[in-house]
C-alpha positions as CSV (number, residue, x, y, z in Angstrom):
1,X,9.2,-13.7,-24.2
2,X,7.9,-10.2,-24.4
3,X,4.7,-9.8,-26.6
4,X,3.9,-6.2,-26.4
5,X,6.8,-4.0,-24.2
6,X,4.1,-0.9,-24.1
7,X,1.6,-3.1,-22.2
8,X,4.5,-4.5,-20.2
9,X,6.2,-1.1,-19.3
10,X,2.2,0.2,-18.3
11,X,1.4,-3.1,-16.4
12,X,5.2,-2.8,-14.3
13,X,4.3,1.1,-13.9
14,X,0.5,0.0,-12.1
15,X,2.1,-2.7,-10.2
16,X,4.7,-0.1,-8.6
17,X,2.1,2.1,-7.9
18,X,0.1,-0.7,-5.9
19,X,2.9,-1.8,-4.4
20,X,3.6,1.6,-2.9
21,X,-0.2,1.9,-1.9
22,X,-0.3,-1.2,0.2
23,X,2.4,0.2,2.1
24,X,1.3,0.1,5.8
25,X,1.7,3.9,6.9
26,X,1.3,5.0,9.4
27,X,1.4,2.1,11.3
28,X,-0.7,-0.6,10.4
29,X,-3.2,1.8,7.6
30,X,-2.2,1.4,3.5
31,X,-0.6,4.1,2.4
32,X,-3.8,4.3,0.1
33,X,-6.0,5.0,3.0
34,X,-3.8,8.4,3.8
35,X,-4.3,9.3,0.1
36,X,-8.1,9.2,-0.1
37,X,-8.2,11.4,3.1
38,X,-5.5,14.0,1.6
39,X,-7.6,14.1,-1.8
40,X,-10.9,14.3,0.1
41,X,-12.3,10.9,-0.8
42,X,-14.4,8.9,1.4
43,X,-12.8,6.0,2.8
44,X,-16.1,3.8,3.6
45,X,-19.3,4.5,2.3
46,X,-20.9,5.5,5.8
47,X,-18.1,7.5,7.2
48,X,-19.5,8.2,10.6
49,X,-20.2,4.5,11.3
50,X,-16.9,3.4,9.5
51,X,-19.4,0.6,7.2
52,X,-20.6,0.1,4.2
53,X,-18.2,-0.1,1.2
54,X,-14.5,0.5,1.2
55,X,-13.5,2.5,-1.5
56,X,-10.1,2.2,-1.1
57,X,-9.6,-1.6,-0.8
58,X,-11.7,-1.3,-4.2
59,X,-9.6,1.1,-5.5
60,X,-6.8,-0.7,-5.0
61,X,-8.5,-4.5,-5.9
62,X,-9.4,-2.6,-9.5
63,X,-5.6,-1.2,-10.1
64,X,-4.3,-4.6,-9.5
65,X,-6.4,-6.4,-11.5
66,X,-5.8,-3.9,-14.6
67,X,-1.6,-4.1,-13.7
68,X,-2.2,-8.0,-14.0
69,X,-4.1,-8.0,-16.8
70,X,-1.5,-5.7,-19.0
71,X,1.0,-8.0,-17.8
72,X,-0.7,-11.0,-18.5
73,X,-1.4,-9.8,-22.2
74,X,2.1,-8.5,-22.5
75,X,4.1,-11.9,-22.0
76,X,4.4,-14.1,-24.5
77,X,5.2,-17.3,-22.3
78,X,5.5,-18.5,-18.7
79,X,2.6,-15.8,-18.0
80,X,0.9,-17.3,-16.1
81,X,3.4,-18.2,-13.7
82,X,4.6,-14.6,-13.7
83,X,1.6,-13.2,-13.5
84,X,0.6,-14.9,-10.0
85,X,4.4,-14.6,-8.6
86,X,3.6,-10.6,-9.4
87,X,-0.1,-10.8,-7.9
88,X,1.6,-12.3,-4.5
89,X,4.7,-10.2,-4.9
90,X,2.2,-7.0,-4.8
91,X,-0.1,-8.5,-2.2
92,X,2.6,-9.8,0.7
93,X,5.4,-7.5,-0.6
94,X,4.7,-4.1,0.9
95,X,4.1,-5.7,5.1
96,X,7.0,-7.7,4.7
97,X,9.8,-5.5,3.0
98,X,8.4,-2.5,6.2
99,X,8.8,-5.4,8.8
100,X,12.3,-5.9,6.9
101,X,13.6,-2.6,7.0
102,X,12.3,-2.0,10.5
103,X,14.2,-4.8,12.0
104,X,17.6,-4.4,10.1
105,X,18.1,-0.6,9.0
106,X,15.8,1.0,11.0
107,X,16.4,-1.0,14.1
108,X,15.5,0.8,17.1
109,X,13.9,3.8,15.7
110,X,10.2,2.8,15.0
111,X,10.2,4.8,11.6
112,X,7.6,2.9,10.1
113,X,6.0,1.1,12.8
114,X,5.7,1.7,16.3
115,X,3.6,0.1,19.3
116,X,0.7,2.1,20.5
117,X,0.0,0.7,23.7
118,X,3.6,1.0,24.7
119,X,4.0,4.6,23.1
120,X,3.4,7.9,24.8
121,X,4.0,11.2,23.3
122,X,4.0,14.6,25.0
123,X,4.6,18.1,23.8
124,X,4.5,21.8,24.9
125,X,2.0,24.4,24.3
126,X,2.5,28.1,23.8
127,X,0.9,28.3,26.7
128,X,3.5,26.3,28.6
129,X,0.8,23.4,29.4
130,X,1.6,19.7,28.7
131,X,-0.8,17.6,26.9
């Protein structure tokens, strides 16, 4: 069933690291948006007008496609099949295994997610003023 395990044990290791990328944190942002801002990469090609290309969604398009492609190449049958049961694994996973979590686990506590128009957070100053 296994053609090559190198290119299977790479493809598994760039589908993990998708997976964890499309995690929506904070909130409803990929995780992969949060990681081009910490390494100092744009986000969208015109960053004061939030348009033009998004980098990250790219980013992210290309690692999938390379993941799928060393799987693909690394079965020997049913690859198909397995390859687009991993593409919509990687694509739907990350959403529903946080909305998962959040409603069994984590019930209650909004680690994950919260709701922003019904959320207000207040804190105190040095200076003893409340924003």
């Amino acid at each position: 069933m296994i053609r090559e395990r190198s290119l299977l044990i790479k493809g598994l290791i760039f589908l993990l690291a998708v997976f964890i990328l499309n995690i929506p944190f904070p909130n409803s942002a990929p995780l992969i948006n949060s990681v081009f801002s910490f390494l100092g990469l744009p986000i969208y090609g015109n960053e004061e007008t939030m348009t033009g290309f998004y980098y990250t969604n790219n980013a992210w398009a290309i690692m999938l496609l390379i993941s799928l492609f060393l799987l693909y190449k690394s079965l020997n049958c049913h690859r198909l099949k397995l390859t687009i049961l991993a593409a919509f694994i990687v694509t739907s996973g990350p959403g529903f295994m946080i909305e998962v979590m959040q409603k069994t686990v984590l019930s209650g506590m909004y680690a994950v997610s919260y709701d922003a128009e019904n959320s207000n957070c207040t804190f105190e100053t040095n200076k003893r003023e409340t924003i």
